[in-house]
C-alpha positions in Angstrom: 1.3 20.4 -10.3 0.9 18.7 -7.2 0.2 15.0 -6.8 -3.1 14.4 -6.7 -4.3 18.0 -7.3 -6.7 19.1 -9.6 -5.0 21.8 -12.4 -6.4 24.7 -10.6 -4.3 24.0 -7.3 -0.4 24.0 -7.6 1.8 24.1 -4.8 2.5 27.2 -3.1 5.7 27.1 -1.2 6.7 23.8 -2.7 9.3 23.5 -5.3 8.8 26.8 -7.5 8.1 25.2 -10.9 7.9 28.2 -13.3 10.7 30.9 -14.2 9.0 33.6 -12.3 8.4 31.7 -9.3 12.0 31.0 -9.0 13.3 34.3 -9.6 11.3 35.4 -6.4 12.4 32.6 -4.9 16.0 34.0 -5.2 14.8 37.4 -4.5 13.7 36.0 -1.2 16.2 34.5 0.1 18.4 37.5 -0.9 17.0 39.0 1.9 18.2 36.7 3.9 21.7 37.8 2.4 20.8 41.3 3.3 20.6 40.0 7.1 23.5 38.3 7.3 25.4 40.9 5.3 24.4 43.2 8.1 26.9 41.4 10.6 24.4 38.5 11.2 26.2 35.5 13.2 25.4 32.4 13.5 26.0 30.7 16.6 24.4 26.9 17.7 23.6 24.7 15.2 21.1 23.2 12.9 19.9 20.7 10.3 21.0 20.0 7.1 20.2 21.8 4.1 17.5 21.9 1.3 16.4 19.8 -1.3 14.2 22.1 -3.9 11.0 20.5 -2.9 12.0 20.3 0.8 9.5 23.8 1.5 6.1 24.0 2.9 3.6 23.2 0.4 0.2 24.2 0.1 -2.2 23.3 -2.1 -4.0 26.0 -3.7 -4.0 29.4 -6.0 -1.9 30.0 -9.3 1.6 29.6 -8.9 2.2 33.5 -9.8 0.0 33.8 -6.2 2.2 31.2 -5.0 6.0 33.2 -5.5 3.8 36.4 -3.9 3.1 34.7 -0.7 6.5 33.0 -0.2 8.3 36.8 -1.2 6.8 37.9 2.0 7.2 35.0 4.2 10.7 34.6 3.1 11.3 38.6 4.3 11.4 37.0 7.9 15.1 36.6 7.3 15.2 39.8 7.2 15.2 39.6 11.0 18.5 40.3 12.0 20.1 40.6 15.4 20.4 44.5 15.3 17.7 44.5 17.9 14.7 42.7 19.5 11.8 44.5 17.2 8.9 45.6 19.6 6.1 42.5 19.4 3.3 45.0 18.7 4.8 47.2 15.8 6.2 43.4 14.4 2.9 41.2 14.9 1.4 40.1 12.1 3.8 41.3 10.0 6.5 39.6 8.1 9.5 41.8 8.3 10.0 45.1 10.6 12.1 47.1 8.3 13.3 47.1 4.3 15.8 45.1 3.4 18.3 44.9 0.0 16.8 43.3 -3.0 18.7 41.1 -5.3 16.6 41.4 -8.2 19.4 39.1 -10.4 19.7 36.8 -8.2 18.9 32.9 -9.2 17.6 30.4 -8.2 20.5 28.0 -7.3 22.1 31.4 -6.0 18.9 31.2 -3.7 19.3 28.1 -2.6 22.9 28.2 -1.8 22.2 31.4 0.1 19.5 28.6 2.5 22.2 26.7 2.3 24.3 29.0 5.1 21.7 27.9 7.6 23.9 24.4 7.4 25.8 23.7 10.1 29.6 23.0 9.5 30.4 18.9 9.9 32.9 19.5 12.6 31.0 21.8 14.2 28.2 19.7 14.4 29.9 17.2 16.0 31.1 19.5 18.7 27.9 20.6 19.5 26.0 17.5 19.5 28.6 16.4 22.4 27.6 19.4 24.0 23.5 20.0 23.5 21.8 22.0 26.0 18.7 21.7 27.8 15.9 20.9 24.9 13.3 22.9 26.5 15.0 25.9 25.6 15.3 25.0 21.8 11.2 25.3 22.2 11.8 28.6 23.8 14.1 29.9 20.8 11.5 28.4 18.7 9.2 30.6 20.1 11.8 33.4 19.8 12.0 33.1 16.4 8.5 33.5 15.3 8.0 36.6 17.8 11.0 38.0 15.7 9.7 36.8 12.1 6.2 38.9 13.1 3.7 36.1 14.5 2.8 34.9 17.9 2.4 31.3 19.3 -1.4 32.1 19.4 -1.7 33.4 15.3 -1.2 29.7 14.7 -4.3 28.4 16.3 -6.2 30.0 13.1 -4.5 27.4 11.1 -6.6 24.5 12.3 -3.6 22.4 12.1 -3.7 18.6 11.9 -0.4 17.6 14.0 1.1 13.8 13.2 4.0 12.5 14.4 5.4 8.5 14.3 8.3 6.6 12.9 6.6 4.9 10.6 4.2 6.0 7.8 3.4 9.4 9.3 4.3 10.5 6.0 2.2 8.8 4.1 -0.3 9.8 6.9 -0.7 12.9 5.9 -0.4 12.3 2.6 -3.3 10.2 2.9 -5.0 12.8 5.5 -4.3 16.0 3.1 -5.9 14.3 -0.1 -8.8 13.2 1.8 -9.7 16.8 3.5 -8.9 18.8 0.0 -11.4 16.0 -2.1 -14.1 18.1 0.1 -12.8 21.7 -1.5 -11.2 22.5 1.7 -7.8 24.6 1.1 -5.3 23.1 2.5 -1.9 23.5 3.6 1.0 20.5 3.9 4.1 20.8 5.8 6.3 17.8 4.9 9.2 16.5 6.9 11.7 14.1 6.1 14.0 12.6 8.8 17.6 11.6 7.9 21.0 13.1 8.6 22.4 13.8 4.9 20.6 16.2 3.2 20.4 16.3 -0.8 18.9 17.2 -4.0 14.8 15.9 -4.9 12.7 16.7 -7.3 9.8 18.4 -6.2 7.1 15.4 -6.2 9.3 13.7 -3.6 8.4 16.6 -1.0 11.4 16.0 1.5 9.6 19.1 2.7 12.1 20.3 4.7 14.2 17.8 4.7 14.9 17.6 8.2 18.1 15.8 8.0 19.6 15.4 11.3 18.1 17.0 14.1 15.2 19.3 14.4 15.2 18.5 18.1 19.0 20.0 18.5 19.4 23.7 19.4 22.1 26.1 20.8 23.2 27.0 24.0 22.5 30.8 23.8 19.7 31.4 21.6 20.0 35.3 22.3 22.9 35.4 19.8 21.9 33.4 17.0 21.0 36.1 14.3 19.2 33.1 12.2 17.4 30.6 12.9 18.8 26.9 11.6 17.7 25.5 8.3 14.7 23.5 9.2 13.4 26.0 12.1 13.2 28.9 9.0 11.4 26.4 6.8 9.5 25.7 9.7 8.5 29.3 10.0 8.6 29.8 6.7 5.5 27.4 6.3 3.5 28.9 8.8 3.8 32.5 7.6 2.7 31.2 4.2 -0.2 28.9 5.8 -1.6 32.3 6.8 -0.9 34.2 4.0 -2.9 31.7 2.0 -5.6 31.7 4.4 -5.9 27.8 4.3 -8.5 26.0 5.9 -6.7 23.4 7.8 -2.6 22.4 7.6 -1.0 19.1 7.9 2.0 19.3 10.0 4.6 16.2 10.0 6.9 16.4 12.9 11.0 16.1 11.8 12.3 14.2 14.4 10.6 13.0 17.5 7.9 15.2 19.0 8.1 16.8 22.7 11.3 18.7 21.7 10.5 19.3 17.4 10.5 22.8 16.4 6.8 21.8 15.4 5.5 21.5 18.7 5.2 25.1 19.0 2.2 24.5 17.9 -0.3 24.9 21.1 -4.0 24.1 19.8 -3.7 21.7 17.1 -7.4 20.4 16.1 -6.2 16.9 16.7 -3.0 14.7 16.8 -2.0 11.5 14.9 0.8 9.1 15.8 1.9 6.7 13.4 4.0 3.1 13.9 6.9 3.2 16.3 10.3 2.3 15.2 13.7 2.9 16.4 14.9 5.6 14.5 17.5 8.3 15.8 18.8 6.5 18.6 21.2 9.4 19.9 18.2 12.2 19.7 15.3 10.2 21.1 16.6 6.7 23.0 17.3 3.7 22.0 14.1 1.7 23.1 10.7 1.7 21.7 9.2 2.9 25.4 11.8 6.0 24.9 11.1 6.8 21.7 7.2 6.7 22.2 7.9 9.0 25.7 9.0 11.4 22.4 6.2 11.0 20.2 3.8 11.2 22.6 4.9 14.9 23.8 2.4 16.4 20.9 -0.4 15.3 22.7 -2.3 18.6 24.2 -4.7 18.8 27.0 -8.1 18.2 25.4 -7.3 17.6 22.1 -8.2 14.5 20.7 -5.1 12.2 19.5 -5.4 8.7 17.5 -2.7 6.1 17.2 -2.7 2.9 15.6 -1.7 -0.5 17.2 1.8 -0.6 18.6 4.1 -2.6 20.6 2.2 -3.0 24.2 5.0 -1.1 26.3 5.2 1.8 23.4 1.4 1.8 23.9 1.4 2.6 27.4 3.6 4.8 27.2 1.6 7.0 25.0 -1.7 6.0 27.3 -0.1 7.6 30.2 1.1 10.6 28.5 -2.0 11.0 27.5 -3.6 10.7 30.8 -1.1 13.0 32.5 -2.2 16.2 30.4 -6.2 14.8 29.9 -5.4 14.4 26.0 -8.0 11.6 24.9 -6.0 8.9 23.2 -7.8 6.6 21.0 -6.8 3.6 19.2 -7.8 2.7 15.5 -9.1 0.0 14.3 -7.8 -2.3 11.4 -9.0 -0.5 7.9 -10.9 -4.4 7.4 -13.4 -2.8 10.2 -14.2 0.6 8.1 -14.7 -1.6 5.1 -17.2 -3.9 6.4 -20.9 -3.8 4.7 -19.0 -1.2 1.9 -16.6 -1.7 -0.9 -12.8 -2.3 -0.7 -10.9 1.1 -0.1 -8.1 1.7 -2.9 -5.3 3.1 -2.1 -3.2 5.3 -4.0 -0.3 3.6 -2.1 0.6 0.4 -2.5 2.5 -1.8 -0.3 0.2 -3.6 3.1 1.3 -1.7 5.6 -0.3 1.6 4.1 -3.6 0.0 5.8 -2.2 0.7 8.4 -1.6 4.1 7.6 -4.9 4.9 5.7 -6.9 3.4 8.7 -5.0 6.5 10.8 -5.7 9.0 8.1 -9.4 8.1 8.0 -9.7 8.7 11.5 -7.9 12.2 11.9 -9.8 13.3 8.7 -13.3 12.6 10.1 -11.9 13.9 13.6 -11.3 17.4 12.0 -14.3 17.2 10.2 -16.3 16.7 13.2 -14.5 19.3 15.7 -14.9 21.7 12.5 -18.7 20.8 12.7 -18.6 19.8 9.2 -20.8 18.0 7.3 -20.9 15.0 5.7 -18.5 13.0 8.2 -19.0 9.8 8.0 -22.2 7.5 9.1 -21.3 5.7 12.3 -21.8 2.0 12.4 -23.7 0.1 14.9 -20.8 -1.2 17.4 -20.5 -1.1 20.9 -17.0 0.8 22.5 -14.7 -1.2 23.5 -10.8 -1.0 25.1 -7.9 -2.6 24.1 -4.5 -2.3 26.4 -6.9 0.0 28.4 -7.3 2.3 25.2 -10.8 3.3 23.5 -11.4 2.1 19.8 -12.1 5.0 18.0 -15.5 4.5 16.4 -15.9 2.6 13.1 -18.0 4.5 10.5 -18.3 4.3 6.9 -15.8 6.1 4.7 -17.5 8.8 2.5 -17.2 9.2 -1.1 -14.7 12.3 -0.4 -12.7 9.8 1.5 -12.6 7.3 -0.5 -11.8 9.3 -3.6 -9.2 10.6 -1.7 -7.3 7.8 -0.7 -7.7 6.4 -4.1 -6.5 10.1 -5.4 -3.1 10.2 -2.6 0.3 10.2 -4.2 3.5 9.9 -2.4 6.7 10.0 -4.4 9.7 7.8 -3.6 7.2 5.9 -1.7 6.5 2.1 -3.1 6.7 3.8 -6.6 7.2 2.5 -9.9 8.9 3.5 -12.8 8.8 1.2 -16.2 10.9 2.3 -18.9 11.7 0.1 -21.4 13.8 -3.2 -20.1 14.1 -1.2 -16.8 11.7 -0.9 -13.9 12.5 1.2 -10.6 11.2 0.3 -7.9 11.6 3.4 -5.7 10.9 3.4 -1.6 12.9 5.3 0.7 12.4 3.0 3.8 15.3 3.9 5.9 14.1 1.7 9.4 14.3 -1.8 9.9 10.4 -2.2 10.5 9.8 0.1 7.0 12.9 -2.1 5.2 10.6 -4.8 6.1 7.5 -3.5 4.4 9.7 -2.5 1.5 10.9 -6.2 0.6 7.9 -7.7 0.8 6.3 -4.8 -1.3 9.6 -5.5 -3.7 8.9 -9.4 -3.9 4.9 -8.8 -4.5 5.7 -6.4 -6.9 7.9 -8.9 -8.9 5.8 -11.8 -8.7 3.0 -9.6 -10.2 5.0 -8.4 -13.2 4.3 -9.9 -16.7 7.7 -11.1 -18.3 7.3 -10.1 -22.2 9.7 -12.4 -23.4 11.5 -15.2 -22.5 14.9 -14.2 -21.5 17.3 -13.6 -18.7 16.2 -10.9 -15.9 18.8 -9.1 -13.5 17.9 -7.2 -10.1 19.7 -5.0 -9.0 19.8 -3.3 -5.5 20.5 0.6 -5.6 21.0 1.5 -1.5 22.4 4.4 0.7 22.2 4.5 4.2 23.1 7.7 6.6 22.8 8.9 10.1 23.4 6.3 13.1 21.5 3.9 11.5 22.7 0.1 11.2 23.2 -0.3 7.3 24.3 -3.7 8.6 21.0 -4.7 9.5 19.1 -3.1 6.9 21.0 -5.1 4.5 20.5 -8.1 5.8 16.6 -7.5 6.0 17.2 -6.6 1.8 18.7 -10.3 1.2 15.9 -12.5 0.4 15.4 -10.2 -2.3 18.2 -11.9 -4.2 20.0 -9.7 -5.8 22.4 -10.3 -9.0 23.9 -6.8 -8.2 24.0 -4.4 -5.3 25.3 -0.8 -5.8 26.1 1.7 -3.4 26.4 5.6 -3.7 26.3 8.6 -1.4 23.1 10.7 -2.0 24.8 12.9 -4.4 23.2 12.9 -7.7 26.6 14.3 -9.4 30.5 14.4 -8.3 31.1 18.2 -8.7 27.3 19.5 -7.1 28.5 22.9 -7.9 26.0 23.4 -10.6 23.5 22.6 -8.2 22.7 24.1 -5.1 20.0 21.4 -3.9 23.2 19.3 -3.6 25.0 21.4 -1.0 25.5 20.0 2.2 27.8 20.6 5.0 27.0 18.8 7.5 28.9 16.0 6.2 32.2 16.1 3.9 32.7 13.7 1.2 35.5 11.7 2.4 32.4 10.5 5.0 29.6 10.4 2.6 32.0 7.5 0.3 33.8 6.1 3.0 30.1 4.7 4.4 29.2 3.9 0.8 32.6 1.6 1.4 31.1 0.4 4.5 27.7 -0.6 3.0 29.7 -2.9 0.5 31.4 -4.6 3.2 28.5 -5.6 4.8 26.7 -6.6 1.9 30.1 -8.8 0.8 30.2 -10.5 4.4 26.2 -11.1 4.2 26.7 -12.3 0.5 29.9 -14.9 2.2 27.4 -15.9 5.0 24.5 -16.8 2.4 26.7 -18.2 -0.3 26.1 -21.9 -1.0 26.4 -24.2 -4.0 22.4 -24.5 -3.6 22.0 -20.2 -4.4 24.4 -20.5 -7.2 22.6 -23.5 -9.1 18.9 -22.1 -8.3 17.8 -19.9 -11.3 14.8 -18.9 -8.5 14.7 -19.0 -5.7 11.0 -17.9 -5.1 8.2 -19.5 -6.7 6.2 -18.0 -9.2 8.5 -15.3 -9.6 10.8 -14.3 -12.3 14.2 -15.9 -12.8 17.0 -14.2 -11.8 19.8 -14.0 -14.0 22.7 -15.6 -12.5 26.3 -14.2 -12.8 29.2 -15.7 -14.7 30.7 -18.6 -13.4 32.2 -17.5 -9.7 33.0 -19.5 -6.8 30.3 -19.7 -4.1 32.4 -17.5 -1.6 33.4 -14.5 -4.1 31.6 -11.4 -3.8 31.7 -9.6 -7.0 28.7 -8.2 -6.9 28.9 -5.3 -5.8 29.8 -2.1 -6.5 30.6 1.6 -5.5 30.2 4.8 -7.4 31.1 8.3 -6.6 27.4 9.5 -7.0 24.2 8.6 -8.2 24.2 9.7 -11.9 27.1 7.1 -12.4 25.5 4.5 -10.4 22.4 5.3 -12.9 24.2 5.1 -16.0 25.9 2.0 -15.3 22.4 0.3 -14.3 20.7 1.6 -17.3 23.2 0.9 -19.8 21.4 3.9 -22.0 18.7 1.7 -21.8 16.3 3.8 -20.2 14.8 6.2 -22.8 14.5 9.2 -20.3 17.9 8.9 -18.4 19.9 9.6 -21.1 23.1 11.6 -19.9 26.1 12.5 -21.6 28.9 9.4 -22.5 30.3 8.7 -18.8 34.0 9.5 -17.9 36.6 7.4 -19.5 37.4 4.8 -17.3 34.1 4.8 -15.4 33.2 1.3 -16.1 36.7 0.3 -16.2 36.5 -2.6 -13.1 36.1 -5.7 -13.8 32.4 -6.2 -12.1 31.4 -3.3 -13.8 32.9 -4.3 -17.1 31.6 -7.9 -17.0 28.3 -6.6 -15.5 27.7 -3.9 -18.2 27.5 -6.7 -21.0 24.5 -8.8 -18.5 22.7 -5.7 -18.5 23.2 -4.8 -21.7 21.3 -8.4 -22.7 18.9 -9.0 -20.2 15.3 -8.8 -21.7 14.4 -6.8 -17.9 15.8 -5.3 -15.3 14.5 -4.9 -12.0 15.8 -1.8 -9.5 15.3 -1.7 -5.8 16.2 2.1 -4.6 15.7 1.8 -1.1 17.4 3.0 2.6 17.0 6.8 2.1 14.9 8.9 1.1 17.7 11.4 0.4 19.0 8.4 -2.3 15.6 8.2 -3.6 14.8 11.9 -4.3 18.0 12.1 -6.1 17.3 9.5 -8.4 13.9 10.9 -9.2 15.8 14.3 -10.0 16.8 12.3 -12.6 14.7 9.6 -13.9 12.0 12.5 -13.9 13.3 15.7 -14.8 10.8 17.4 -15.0 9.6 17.4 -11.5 12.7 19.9 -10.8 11.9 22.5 -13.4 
């Protein structure tokens, strides 16, 4: 069931939870075998591949209804390049002619078939030294969807909801979906996450689709590619089963950037969000904030109102003048402190300060399509007079409705300032991947600790779980995790077991292994240099080193400049297991490999874990990482 949702409302086109639904989730994507069977090639390249719960999600129906609709938006990939099938005979529909049916096909069989939309590493390389002009990956877009049966016009009816940002816009429309469906509204949820390894999540984590690399990239000659890439089929994947579903309003996160996103197809959204500004993706959108924001801001659509929260003032005017260049109204919001004045205090089902931030956005696109929907019950506006700030209007401050406030209070976000107590173990899971997010995360982390209850006197150990991928500077990000003060930091690709074989979800070629753990190798290095730079006879004698919080179990005796604590694993299961130390009472796996634990640190560290009364666990620095821990610290959100 779907976070948040009440039991009558599942996800269709999420993660298929029951056996039927994911036997017609392997029949589908059988018929994208049938395509390629029929001398289908695939030429350009494309993002990284699926995670089970990286689909389009919607919210409503049985999940029997569910597996009907995606069977027939799935039959897009049926489109094959035997010929351009005339517009009128295809529109509207989902496939132009039969295709082969795979009835025995399963699902891991399904996914590995998605998997084929994957670009090869070295390939990928090659290309991404040679990318075309990205207006024409809009145009193949566009291509795409004439091919799969649907116009750029059929997806005005969806009443979309368009957000884009570094920062939070996931939580955004987390926050804005929950709100909109506690007024009985049907909606649809396309989720997006950004990151350039792509691997297995359980379905709560929604990496839906997990864009992984670049949903901005295309090909040179979109005429010959018989499929589209992996992120562009989800992509129209969600739309056809949007309509198929007949939902009242969809949610659309952007992958990567915004003027040049396979989303941005989109031509009437009913309004546009745009969430903090980081830098994120450096080789796809620039490597300032004023570049980056250039990117964001190419959403925007003449006449449609857009809302963005307070930013950097050179970001900011950015976005004002891209605004005013296409006659897109650009408001700012105000602080969420202005929407609770003269009411109560607004709960959030997110924790962590900076999801204010995030809420105060959500509020404001909510009400925004309630009003251009001419719906009731919106929101009484407070007495204020308007008012501009870095030559921006406030968007108006009104008072938060029941619906919205039940519906922040209801929003859920997996693998997003969540926690896990089990036992002497608590996970602490957030998969901030920016420095600006990395930020929020530690003081989230350090909150969170000096709010837990110790049950018994005793030594504590924390321990830093942390993957990194893409161009992103682990350096850095490790360096913001420090005043954490970790007793152990581990590092792992985002591979939940060595041989993925058995698992489809952990497929991914856009990278090869020798990478994946020669970066995990990197990350260590860092961490050691940063753990040289900070050492001091002071940290070592200090049993805390933040007051009020808990003690921190210190290591056997070491000198001040050693750096034995850390450690590499081949995946995350064995990371896991040598954390827990069978200690959790759902993460129980089979006895590890002989000689798993056979170093030294990991030796001498199993026998600290194995006494300390708690254990704290910071998974952080990819969402990728974070979903594949939750595969399995909660498996049942993959079955």
């Amino acid at each position: 069931m779907a976070p948040g949702a009440c039991p009558a409302q599942t996800w269709a086109g999420g993660l298929p939870r029951t056996r039927m639904a994911r036997a017609s989730w392997a029949q589908l994507v059988g018929r994208a075998r049938g395509a390629r069977r029929g001398g289908a090639r695939r030429a350009g390249w494309g993002e990284p591949g699926p995670a089970p719960a990286e689909r389009a999600a919607i919210r409503a129906g049985t999940m029997s209804q569910a597996a009907s609709h995606l069977r027939a938006a799935l039959s897009l990939a049926a489109v094959s390049a035997r010929g351009a099938t005339s517009r009128g005979a295809a529109r509207r529909r989902l496939s132009a002619w039969p295709v082969p049916q795979e009835p025995s096909m399963e699902y891991q069989d399904a996914v590995r078939m998605l998997n084929t939309l994957q670009t090869n590493a070295g390939y990928l390389e090659q290309v991404k030294r040679q990318r075309g002009d990205p207006q024409t990956q809009l145009e193949a877009m566009e291509q795409y969807l004439a091919r799969s049966g649907l116009q750029v016009e059929d997806l005005d009816g969806l009443n979309i909801i368009h957000v884009t940002g570094t920062k939070g816009k996931g939580s955004t429309c987390a926050f804005t979906e929950c709100i909109l469906r506690s007024y009985g509204l049907k909606t649809g949820f396309f989720r997006c996450v950004s990151g350039s390894a792509s691997t297995g999540s359980p379905s709560a984590l929604s990496y839906s689709p997990s864009t992984s690399g670049a949903s901005t990239t295309g090909w040179r000659r979109p005429s010959c590619v018989s499929m589209p890439p992996y992120f562009r089929f989800l992509t129209l994947m969600a739309f056809h089963v949007f309509l198929q579903e007949k939902v009242d309003l969809a949610v659309v996160e952007v992958g990567i950037g915004g003027a040049y996103d396979c989303t941005n197809i989109i031509r009437k959204p009913v309004v546009c969000g745009v969430s903090s500004l980081g830098i994120d993706h450096t080789s796809l959108l620039g490597d300032t904030l004023e570049k980056i924001a250039w990117q964001k801001g190419g959403i925007f659509k003449q006449g449609v109102p857009a809302f963005t929260v307070l930013q950097p003032e050179g970001p900011l005017a950015v976005l004002r003048d891209r605004a005013q260049q296409i006659s897109c109204p650009l408001y700012l919001c105000p602080p969420l402190e202005a929407l609770e004045e003269g009411g109560p205090p607004l709960t959030l089902g997110l924790e962590g300060e900076h999801q204010r931030s995030n809420a105060a956005l959500a509020l404001q696109l909510a009400r925004c399509w309630l009003q251009q929907q001419d719906h009731q019950g919106a929101g009484e506006l407070k007495a204020s007079r308007p008012s501009l700030l870095w030559q921006l209007p406030l968007a108006p401050t009104f008072q938060p409705t029941s619906h919205m406030q039940l519906g922040l209070r209801n929003t859920e976000w997996p693998g997003r300032t969540q926690v896990l107590r089990r036992g002497p173990l608590t996970w602490y899971l957030d998969g901030a991947h920016t420095s600006n997010s990395v930020q929020a995360c530690v003081r989230w982390f350090r909150q969170a600790l000096q709010g837990s209850q110790r049950l018994s006197a005793g030594p504590e150990v924390r321990v830093l779980l942390f993957n990194s991928t893409g161009d992103r500077d682990s350096a850095a990000l490790l360096k913001l995790l420090q005043p954490c003060q970790f007793d152990y930091a581990v590092f792992c690709p985002n591979l939940t077991e060595v041989a993925s074989t058995g698992s489809a979800d952990q497929q991914n070629f856009t990278v090869t292994l020798d990478h994946v753990l020669l970066r995990c190798l990197e990350h260590q290095q860092h961490w050691n240099r940063l753990d040289e730079e900070q050492a001091s006879p002071d940290l070592w004698s200090s049993p805390s080193l933040e007051p009020g919080g808990p003690a921190s179990l210190l290591l056997a005796p070491r000198p001040p400049h050693s750096c034995a604590s850390s450690l590499v694993f081949s995946c995350i299961s064995h990371a896991l297991q040598w954390i827990s130390q069978g200690r959790d009472p759902v993460f129980q796996p089979p006895r590890p490999p002989r000689g798993l634990f056979a170093h030294p640190v990991a030796a001498s560290g199993a026998s600290v874990l194995q006494e300390a009364v708690a254990i704290h666990v910071l998974v952080t620095g990819s969402l990728h990482l974070v979903g594949g821990v939750l595969k399995l610290l909660e498996p049942s959100l993959s079955q």
